[in-house]
C-alpha positions as CSV (number, residue, x, y, z in Angstrom):
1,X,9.3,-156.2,-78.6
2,X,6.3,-158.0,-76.6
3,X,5.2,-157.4,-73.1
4,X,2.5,-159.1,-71.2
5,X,1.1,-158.2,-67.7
6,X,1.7,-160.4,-64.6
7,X,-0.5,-159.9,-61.5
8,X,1.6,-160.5,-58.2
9,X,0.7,-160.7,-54.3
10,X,3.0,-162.0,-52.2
11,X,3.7,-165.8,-53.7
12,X,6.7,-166.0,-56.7
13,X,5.5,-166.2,-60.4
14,X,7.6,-167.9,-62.5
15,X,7.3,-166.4,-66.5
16,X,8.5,-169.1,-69.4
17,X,9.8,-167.3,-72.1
18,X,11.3,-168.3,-75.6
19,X,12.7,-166.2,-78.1
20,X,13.7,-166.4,-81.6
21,X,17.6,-166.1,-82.6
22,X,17.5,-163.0,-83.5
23,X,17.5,-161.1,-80.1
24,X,18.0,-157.1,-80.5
25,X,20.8,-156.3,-77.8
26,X,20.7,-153.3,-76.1
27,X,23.1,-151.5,-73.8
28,X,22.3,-153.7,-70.4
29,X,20.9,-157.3,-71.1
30,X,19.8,-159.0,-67.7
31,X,22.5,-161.6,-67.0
32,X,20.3,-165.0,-66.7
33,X,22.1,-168.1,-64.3
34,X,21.6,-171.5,-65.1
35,X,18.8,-172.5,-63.9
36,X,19.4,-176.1,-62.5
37,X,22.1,-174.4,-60.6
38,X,19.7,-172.9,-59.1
39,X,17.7,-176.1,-58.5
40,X,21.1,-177.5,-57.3
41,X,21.3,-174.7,-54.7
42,X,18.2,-176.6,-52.6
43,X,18.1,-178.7,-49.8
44,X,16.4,-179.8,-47.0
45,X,16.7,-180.9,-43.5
46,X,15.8,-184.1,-41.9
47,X,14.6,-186.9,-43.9
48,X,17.1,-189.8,-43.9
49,X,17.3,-190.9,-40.4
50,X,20.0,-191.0,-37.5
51,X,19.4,-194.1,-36.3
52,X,18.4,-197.6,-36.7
53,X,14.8,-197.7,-35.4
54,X,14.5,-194.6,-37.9
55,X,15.0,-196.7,-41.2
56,X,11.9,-198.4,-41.6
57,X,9.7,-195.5,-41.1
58,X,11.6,-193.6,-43.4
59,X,11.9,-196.3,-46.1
60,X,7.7,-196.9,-45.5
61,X,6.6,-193.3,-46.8
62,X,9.4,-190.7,-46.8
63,X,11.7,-191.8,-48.9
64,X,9.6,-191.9,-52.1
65,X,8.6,-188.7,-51.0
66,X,11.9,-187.1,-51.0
67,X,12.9,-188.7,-54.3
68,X,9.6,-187.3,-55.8
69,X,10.2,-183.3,-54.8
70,X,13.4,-183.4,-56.8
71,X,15.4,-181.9,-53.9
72,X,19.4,-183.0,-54.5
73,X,20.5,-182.4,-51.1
74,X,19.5,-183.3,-47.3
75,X,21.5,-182.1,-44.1
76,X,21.4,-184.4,-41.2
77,X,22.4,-185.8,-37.6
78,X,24.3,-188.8,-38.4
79,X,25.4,-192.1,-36.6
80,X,28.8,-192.7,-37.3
81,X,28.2,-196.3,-35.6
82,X,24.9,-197.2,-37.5
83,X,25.7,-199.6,-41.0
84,X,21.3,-199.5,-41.4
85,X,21.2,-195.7,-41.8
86,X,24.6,-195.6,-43.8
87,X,23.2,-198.0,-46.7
88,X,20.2,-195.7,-46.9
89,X,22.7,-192.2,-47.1
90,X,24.8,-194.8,-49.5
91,X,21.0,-195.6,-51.8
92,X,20.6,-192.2,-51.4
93,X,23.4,-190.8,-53.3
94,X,22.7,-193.5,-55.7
95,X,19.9,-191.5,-56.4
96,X,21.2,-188.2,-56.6
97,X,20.6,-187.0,-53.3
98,X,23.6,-185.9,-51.3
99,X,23.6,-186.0,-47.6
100,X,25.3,-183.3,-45.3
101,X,26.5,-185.2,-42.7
102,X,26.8,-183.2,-39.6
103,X,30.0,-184.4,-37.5
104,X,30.0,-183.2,-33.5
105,X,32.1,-184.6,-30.5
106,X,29.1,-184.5,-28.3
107,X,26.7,-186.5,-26.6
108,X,28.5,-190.1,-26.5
109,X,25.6,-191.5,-24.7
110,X,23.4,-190.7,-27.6
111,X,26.2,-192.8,-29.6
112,X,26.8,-190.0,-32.0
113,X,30.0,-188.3,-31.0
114,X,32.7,-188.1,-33.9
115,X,35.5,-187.6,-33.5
116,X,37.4,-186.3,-36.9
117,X,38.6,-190.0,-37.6
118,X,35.7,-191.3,-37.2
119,X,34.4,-189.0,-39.2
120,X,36.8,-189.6,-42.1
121,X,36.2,-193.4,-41.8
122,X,32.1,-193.0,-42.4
123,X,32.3,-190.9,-45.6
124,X,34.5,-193.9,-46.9
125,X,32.3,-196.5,-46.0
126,X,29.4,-194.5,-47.4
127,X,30.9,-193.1,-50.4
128,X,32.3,-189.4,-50.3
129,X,31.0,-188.7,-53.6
130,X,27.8,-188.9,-52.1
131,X,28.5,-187.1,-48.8
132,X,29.4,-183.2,-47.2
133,X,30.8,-183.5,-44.0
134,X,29.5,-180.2,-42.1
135,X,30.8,-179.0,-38.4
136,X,29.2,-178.7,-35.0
137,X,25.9,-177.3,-35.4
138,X,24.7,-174.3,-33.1
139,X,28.0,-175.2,-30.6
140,X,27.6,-171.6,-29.2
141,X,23.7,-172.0,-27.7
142,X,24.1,-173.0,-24.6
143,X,21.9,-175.6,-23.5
144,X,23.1,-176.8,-19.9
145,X,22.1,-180.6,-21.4
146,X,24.4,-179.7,-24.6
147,X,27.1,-177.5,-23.9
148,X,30.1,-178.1,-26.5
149,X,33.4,-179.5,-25.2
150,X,36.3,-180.5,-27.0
151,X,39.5,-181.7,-25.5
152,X,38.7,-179.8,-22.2
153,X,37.2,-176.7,-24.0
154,X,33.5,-175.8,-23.0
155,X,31.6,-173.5,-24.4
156,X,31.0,-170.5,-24.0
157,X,34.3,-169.9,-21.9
158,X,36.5,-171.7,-24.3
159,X,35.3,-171.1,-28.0
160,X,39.0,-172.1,-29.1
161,X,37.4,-175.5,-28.4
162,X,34.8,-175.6,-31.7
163,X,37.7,-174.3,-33.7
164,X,40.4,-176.9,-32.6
165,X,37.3,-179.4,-33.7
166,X,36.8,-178.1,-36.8
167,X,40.9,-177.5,-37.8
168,X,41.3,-181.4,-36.8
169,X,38.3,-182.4,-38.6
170,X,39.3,-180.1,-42.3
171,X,42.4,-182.0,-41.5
172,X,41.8,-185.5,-41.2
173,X,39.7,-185.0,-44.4
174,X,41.4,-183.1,-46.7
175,X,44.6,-185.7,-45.4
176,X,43.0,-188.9,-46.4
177,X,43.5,-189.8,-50.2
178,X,40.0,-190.7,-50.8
179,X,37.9,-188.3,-48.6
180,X,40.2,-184.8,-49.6
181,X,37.5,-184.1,-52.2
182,X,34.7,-184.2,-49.7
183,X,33.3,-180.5,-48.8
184,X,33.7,-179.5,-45.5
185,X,30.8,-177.0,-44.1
186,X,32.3,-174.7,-40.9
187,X,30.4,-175.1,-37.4
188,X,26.8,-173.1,-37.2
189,X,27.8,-170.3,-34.7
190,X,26.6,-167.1,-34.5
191,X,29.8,-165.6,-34.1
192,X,33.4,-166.6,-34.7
193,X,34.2,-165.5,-31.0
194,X,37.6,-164.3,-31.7
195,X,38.5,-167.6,-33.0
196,X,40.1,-168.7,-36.1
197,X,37.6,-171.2,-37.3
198,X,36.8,-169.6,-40.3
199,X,39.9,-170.9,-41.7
200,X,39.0,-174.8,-41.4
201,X,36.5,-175.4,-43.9
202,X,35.9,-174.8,-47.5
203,X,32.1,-173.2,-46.8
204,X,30.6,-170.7,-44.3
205,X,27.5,-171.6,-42.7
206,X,24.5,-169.3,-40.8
207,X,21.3,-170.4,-39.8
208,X,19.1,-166.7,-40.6
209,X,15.8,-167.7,-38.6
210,X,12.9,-165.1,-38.8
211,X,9.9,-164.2,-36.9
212,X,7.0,-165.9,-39.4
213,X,7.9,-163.1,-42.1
214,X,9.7,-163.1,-45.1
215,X,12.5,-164.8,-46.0
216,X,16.2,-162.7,-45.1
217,X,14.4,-161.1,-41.6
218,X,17.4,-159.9,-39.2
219,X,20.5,-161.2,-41.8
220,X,23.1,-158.8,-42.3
221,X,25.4,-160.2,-45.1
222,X,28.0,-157.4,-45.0
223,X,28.1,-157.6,-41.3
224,X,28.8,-161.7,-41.7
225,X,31.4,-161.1,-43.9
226,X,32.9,-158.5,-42.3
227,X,33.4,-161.1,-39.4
228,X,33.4,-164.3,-41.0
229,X,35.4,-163.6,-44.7
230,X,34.8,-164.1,-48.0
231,X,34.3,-167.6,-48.9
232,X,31.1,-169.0,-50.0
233,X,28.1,-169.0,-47.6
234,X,26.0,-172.5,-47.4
235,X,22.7,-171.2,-45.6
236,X,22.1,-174.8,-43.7
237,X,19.0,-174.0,-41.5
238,X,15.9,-171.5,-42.2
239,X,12.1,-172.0,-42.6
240,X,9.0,-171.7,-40.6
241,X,7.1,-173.7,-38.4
242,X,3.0,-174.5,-38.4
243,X,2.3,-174.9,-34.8
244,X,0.7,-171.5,-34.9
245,X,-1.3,-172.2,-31.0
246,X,2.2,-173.5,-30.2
247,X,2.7,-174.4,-26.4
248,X,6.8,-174.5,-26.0
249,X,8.3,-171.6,-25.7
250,X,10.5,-171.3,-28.9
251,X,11.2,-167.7,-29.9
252,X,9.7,-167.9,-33.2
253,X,5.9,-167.9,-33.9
254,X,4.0,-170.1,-36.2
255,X,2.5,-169.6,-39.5
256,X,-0.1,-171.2,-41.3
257,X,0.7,-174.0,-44.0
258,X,-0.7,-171.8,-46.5
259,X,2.0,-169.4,-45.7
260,X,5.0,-171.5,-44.7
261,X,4.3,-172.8,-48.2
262,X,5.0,-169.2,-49.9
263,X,7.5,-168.9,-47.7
264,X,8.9,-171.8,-49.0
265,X,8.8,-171.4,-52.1
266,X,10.1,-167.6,-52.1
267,X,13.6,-169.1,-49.4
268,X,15.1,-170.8,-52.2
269,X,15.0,-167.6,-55.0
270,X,15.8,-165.1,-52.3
271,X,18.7,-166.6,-51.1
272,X,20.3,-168.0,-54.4
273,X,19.6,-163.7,-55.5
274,X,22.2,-163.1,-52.4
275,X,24.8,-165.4,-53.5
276,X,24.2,-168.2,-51.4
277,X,25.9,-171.2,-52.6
278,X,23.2,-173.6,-50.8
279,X,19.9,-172.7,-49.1
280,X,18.5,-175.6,-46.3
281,X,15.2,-175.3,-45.8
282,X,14.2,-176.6,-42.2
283,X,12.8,-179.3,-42.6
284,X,11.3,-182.2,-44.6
285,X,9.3,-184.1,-42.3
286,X,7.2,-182.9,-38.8
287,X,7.8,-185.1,-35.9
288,X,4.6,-185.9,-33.6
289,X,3.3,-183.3,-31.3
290,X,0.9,-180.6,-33.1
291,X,1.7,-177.7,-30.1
292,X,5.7,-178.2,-30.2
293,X,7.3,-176.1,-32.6
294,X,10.0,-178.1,-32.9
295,X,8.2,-180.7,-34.3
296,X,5.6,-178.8,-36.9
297,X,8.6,-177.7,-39.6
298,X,8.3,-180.0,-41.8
299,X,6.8,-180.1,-45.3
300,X,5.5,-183.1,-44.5
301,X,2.6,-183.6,-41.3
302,X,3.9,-186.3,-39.2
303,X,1.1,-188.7,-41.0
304,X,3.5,-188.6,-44.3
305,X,0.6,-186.1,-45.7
306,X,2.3,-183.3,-47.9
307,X,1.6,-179.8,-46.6
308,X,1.0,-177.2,-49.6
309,X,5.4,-176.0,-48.9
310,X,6.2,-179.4,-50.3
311,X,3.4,-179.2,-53.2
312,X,4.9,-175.9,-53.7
313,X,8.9,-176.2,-53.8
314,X,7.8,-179.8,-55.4
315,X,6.6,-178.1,-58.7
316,X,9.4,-175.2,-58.8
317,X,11.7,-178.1,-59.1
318,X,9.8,-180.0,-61.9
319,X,9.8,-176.8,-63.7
320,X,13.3,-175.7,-63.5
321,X,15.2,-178.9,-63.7
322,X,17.8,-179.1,-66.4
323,X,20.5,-181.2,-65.4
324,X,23.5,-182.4,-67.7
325,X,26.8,-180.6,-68.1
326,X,27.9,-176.8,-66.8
327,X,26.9,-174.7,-69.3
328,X,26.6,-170.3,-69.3
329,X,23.6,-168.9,-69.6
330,X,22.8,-166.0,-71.9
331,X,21.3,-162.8,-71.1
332,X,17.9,-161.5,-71.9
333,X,16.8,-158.4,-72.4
334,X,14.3,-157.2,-70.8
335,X,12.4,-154.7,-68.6
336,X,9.7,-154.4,-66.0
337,X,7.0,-151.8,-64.9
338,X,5.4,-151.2,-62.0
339,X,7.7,-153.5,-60.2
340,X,8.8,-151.3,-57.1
341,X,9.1,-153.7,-54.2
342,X,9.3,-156.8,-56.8
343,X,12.3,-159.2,-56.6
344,X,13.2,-161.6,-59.3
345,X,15.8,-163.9,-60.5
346,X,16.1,-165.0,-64.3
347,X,17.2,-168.2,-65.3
348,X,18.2,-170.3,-68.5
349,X,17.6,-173.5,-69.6
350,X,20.1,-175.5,-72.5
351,X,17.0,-175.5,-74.7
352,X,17.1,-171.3,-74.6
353,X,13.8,-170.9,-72.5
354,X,14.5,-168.1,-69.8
355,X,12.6,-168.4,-66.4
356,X,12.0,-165.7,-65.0
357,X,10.6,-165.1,-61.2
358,X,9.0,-162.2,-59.4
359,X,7.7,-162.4,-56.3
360,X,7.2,-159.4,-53.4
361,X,9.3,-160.2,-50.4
362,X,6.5,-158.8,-47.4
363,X,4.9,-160.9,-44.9
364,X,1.8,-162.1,-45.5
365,X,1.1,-163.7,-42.1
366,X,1.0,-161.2,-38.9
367,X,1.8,-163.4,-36.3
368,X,1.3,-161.1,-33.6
369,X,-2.4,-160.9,-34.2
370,X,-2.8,-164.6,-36.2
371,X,-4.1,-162.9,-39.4
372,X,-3.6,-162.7,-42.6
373,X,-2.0,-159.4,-43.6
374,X,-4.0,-157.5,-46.6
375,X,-0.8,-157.0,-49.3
376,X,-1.6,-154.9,-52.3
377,X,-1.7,-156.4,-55.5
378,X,1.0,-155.4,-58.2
379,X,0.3,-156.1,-61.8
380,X,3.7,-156.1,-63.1
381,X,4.5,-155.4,-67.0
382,X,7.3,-157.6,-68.2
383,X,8.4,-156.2,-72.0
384,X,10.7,-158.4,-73.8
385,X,13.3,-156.5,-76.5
386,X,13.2,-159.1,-78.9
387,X,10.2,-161.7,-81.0
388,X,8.6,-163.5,-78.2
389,X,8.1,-167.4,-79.6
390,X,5.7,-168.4,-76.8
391,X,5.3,-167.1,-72.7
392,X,3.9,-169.3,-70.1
393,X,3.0,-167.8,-66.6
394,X,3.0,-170.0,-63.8
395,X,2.1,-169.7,-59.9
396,X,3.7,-172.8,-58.1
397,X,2.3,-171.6,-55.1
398,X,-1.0,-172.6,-55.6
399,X,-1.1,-174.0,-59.5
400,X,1.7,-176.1,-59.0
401,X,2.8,-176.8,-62.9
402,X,-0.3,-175.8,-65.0
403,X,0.3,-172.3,-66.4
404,X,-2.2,-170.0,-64.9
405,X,-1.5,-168.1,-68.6
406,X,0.2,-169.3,-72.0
């Protein structure tokens, strides 16, 4: 048996641990998940462009960016009209990185109305092995510039409307030979409003924004599946913005880049702990006004410069990667102290190393009075039930992937 002390504020700790063969088992081993599953279940919004005039500013800085953190996944606008931006989705998935297209009959002026065969007849040019078509996003918020219509239903008198869109669009992919394999993501919408679109896609979607605090603020999962049923849950839009003297009048304050970058960090671990199939954080790159929320998201400044969220999520990748085949993880045995308030997920590699992370799930930020809350300090004791081989402790947050102690 070995224990070792961890001290914990608010930012997650991630402890390596290897032990020898010869594990004693006790009644209630902690069930460990693999952990590049986990890595697997990260994305990110924004990044590969929508349109034309996009490419080469992407392809000048972001790109190697987003190759670089690691992250698998990116959920975006696309052009179903656009061959420039469909080669780059296309290189994209060459390297690993899946885009999650999102399909939408509005706005033809904007040239990016879909309708479902169009749709179908992108992720075939593309490639659908490197594509997830996803539904109307936020259909239900009704902008008077962007109200949803569909075959002469408008939103918000005629909800039917997003479902017809999204039967029609699970349809005409799961029809075609070639694109049935494809994922299909429902519609963002904070309610099914009495509608069967639930029923027309593969995975649930909710977008569980909060106000600068931690991660699951407001979400009630029982509540969502209650109304929504029980298939997988893709979360496709959270995060935090930095335009803390903001000027626009979104709802939700800024933070910080210090503290968007624990929050950050802690989105992908709580929401992967819930069950989530897919966390997307929102989003990979700021656009260029400092006082519009809208544009400060990103975890990258509009200047390509990495903010400390991207430096952050960056190294929890690099430490947890593991891919090859599905393999099942194996328990480990272990117990902590003083942990009241402490969340944590444990994790396997195919080497044996378990990863295990703490982290408290409190604000740190009050954005009410723009300053930095005064959390208490837990020194957690993690004890191990069996011959500890070696244990690394590691604070992405801020060490990035230097142990803070072996």
């Amino acid at each position: 048996m070995n224990s070792f002390v961890k001290t914990l504020k608010f930012l997650p700790l991630l402890c390596a641990v290897l032990v020898s063969g010869c594990q004693t088992v006790t009644a209630a081993p902690q069930p460990a998940q693999s952990a590049d599953r986990f890595i697997d279940s990260i994305g990110v919004n924004g990044g590969p462009p929508r349109r034309a005039e996009g490419v080469a500013k992407f392809r000048e800085k972001e790109m190697a960016l987003l190759i670089e953190s690691g992250i698998r996944h990116v959920r975006t606008d696309v052009d179903t009209h656009e061959p420039n931006t469909e080669a780059v989705y296309r290189e994209l998935g060459e390297k690993g990185i899946i885009t999650m297209a999102i399909f939408d009959p509005r706005k033809p002026e904007w040239n990016t109305a879909h309708s479902p065969e169009q749709a179908v007849a992108m992720l075939k040019r593309v490639g659908p092995r490197y594509m997830i078509a996803e539904g109307p996003n936020e259909p239900d918020l009704v902008n008077p510039d962007y109200r949803f219509s569909y075959k002469g239903l408008q939103m918000p008198e005629k909800p039917e409307g997003v479902a017809l869109y999204m039967k029609e669009l699970y349809a005409a992919v799961k029809a075609d030979s070639v694109t049935k394999s494809v994922p299909v993501v429902a519609a963002s919408m904070g309610s099914t409003h009495g509608t069967d679109v639930a029923k027309w896609c593969d995975f649930l979607v909710a977008h569980p924004y909060g106000p600068g605090v931690a991660p699951g603020w407001g979400f009630d999962l029982a509540a969502f599946r209650k109304e929504w049923g029980d298939k997988p849950i893709i979360i496709s839009e959270t995060g935090d913005h930095t335009a803390v003297y903001k000027s626009d009048g979104l709802w939700q304050p800024g933070v910080p880049e210090d503290v968007q970058a624990k929050n950050t960090a802690r989105i992908p671990f709580y929401w992967f702990k819930q069950g989530m199939h897919r966390t997307y954080i929102y989003r990979f790159n700021d656009w260029s006004d400092p006082f519009n929320s809208q544009h400060n998201f990103g975890m990258i400044r509009a200047d390509n410069t990495p903010k400390p969220g991207y430096t952050a999520l960056k190294s929890i990748i690099q430490l947890l990667k593991d891919p090859g085949p599905t393999y099942k993880a194996k328990p480990l045995d272990f117990a902590l102290k003083n942990a009241s308030g402490v969340e944590s997920v444990l994790l396997q590699k195919r080497d044996g190393r378990h990863y295990l992370a703490l982290w408290q799930n409190i604000s740190s930020f009050d954005p009410q009075g723009l300053k930095m809350r005064d959390n208490a300090t837990k020194k957690v004791t993690v004890t191990v039930n069996a011959p500890v081989v070696g244990a690394n402790v590691y604070a992405p947050t801020t060490n990035g992937v230097t142990p803070i102690r072996v």
